[in-house]
C-alpha positions in Angstrom: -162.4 60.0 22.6 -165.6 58.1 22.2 -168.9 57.7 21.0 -172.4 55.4 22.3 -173.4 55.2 25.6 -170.7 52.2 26.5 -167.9 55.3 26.8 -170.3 57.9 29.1 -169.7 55.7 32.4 -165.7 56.0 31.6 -166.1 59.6 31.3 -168.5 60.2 34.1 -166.2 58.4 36.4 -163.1 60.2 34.9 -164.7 63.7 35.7 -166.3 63.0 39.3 -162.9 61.5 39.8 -161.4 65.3 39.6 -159.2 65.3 36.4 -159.6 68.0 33.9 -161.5 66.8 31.0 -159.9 69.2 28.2 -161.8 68.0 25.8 -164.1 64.7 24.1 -163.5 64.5 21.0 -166.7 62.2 19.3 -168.2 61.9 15.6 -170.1 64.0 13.9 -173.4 64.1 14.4 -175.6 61.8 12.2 -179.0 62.3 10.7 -181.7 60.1 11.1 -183.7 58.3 8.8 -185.8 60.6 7.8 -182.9 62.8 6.8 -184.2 65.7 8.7 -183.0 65.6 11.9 -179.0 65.6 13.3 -178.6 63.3 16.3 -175.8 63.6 18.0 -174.1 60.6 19.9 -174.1 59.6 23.8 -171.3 61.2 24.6 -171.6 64.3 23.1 -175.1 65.2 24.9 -173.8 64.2 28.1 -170.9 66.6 27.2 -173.7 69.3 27.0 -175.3 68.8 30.2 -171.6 68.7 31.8 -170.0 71.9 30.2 -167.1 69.5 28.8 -165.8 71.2 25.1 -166.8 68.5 22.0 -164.5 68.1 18.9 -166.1 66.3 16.2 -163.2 65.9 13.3 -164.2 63.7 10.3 -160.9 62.1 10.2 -159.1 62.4 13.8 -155.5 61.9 12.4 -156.0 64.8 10.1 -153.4 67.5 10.2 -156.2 69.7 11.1 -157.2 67.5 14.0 -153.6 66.9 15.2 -153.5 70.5 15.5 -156.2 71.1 17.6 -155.7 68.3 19.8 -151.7 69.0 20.1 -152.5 72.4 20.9 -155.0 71.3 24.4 -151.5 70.1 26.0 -153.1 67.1 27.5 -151.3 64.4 29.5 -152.9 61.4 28.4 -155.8 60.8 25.9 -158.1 58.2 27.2 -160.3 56.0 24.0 -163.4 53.8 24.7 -165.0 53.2 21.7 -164.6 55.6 19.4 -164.9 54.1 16.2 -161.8 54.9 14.1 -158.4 54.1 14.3 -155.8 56.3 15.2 -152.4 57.0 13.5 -149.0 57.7 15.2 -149.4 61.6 15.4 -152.6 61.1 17.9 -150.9 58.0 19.2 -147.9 59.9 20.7 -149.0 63.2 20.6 -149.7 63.0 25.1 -146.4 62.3 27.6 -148.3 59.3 28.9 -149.7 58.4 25.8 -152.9 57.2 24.7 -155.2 54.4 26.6 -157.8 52.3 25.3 -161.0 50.8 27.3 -161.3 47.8 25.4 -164.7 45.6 25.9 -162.4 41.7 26.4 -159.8 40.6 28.3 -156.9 40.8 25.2 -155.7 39.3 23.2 -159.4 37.3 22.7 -161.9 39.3 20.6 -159.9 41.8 19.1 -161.4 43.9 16.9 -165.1 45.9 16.3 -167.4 43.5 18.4 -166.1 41.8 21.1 -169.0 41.5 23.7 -171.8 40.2 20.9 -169.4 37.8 19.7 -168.5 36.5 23.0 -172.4 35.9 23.7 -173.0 34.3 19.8 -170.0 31.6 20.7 -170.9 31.1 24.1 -168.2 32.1 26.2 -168.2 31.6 30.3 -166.0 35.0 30.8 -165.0 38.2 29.1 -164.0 41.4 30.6 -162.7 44.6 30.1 -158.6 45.5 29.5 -157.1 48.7 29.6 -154.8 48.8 27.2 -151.7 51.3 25.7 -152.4 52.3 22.3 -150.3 50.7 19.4 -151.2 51.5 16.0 -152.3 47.8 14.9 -156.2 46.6 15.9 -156.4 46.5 19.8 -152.5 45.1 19.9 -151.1 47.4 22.3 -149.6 46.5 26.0 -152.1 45.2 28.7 -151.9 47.8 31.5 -154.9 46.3 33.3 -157.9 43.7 33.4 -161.3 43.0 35.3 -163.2 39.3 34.7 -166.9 39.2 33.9 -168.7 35.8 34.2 -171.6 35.8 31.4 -174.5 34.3 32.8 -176.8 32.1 31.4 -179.3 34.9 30.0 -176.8 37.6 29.5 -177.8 39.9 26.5 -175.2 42.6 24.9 -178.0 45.2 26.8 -176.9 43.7 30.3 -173.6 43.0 28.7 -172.5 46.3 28.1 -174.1 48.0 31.3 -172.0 46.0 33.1 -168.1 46.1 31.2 -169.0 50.0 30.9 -169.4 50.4 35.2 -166.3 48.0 35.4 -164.2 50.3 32.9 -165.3 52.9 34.6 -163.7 51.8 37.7 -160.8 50.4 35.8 -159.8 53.8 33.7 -160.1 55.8 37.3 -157.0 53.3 38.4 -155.2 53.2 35.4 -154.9 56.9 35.5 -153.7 56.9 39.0 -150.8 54.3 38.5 -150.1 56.5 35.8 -149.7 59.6 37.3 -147.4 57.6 40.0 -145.1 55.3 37.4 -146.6 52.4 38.8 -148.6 51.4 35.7 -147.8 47.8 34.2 -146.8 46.9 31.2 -147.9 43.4 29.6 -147.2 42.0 26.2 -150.1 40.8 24.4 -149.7 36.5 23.9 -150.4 37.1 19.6 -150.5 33.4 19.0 -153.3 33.7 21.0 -155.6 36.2 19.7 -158.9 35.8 18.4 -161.1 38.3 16.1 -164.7 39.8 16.8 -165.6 41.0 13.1 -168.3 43.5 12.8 -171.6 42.1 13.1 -173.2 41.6 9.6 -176.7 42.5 8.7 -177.6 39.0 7.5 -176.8 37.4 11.3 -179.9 39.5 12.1 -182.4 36.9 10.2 -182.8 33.7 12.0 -182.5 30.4 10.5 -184.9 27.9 12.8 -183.1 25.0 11.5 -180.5 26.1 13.3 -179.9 24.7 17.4 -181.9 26.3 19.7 -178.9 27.2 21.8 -177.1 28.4 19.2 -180.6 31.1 18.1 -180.6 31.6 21.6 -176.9 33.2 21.4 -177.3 35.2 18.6 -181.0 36.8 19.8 -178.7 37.5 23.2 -176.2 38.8 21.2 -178.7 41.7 19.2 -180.9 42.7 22.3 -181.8 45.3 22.4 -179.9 46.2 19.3 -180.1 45.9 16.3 -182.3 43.0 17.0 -182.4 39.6 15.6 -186.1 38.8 13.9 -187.6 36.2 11.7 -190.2 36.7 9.3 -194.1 35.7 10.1 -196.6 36.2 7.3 -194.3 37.8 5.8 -193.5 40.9 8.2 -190.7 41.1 10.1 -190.7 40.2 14.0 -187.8 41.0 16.6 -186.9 38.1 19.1 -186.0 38.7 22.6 -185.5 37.1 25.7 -184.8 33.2 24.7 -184.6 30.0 26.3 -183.6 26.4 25.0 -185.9 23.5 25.3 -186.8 20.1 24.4 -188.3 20.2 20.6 -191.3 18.1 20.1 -192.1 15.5 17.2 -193.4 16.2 14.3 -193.3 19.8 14.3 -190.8 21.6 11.4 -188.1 24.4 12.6 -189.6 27.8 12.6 -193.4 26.1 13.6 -194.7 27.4 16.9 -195.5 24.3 19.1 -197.8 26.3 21.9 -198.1 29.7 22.8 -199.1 31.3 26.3 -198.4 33.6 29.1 -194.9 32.7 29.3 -194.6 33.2 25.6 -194.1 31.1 22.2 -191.8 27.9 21.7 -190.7 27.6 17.9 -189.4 24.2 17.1 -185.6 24.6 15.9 -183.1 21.9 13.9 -182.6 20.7 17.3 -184.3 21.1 20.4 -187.3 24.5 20.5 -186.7 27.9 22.0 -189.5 29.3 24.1 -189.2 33.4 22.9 -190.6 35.7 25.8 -190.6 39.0 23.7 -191.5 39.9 20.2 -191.5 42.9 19.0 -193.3 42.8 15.7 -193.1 45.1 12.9 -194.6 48.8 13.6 -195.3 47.9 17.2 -193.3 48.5 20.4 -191.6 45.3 22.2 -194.4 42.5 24.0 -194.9 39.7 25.7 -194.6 36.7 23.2 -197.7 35.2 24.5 -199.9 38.4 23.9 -198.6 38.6 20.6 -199.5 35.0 20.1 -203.0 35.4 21.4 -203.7 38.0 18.7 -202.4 35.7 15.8 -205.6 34.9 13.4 -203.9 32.2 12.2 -200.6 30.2 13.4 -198.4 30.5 10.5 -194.8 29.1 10.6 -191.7 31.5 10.9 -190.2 31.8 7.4 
């Protein structure tokens, strides 16, 4: 069960690795925003080019769906994210139950978005757990975790790549201590969990009187999706590939200080951030400096 590109690697892995994929069961396909077009999700088109049967229930707990699913006589249902929760029936409709691919090493960053808010707060580490399926939000038994050190320019692009090989790797195991009653079985430490809420629309808009290292985190966090951006002359432009500096006197936050070939610096509320891509509106994604170059006149991010 599973949706975006984060849950093909798991599923790639899974198949090369020789088990019988019964089924992947994904959303249903969404139109785009022109309204005239159904685009269907990551995993479902690499479900095409494999052969591998797609379910696509609105509601996955429905009787209807528990039906269907019950009826494939699967040992274990495997869940990297899918997007909705799942209810007992699903939950313990498999002998060896269901298992989650979950994007933090439990209990941190439960919830809809660990990885971006592990880069907005600035974490050191995060990882991926495999996890046994409970019905509360990513509460289930630790069965097995891999470390990832977050370095300093990390974005949820590089981010993801990288926790979606490791699950990969890590389901493949799980699996296979599974299949010989070896799997552990760790309690989650509940005192200690922490909460990654969905990411709001109104984080996307940066507020230049803000530290540069914290814009820095959340422009990291939204790259390559869906983008943090400020406004210039009043049109929108997306910000990508940060760095924190020294700010300079006498400039406001949001006024560029110098622009070149290895982009813009914007003075912040404390320090500057030299921005290396832009990606302004109805263009594709740039050097910051080329953009700048092409500026009639310097205006100050609003």
């Amino acid at each position: 069960m599973g949706t975006g590109e984060f849950a093909v690697s798991p599923l790639r892995a899974l198949k090369n690795a020789g088990h019988e994929i019964l089924c992947a069961v994904c959303p249903p396909d969404k139109v785009n925003a022109r309204g005239k077009k159904m685009i269907p999700c990551a995993v479902k088109v690499y479900c095409g080019e494999q052969g591998i049967t797609v379910y696509q229930p609105k509601r996955v707990s429905s009787s209807e769906s528990f039906e269907y699913l019950e009826g494939l006589k699967a040992d274990v249902a495997v869940v990297c994210a899918y997007g909705q929760l799942l209810k007992s029936n699903i939950l313990n409709m498999c002998p060896m139950g269901a298992i989650n691919i979950h994007s933090s090493l439990l209990s941190a960053y439960r919830g809809a978005a660990p990885m971006q808010r592990a880069l907005m707060n600035g974490e050191e580490k995060t990882g991926i757990t495999v996890m046994y399926m409970d019905e509360g939000m990513d509460t289930g038994d630790i069965m097995l975790q891999s470390e990832h050190i977050i370095s300093p320019e990390e974005t949820f692009g590089t981010l993801s790549s990288s926790l979606s090989e490791k699950g990969a790797s890590l389901i493949c195991e799980a699996l296979k201590l599974l299949e010989e009653g070896k799997a552990p079985r760790i309690k989650q430490n509940d005192a200690a969990a922490t909460y990654a809420d969905k990411i709001d629309k109104s984080l996307r808009k940066i507020d230049f009187s803000e530290s540069a290292l914290r814009i820095s985190r959340i422009i990291r966090a939204m790259d390559p999706s869906p983008a943090a951006y400020a406004l210039l002359g009043g049109k929108m432009v997306q910000l990508f590939s940060p760095l924190p500096e020294e700010g300079v006197r006498g400039y406001l936050p949001g006024e560029i200080i110098s622009g070149g070939k290895g982009g813009i610096v914007v003075q912040c509320g404390e320090g500057a951030l030299l921005i290396r891509e832009v990606k302004p509106e109805g263009k594709q994604r740039m050097a910051a400096g080329a953009f700048y170059n092409g500026l009639r006149e310097k205006v100050k991010f609003e």
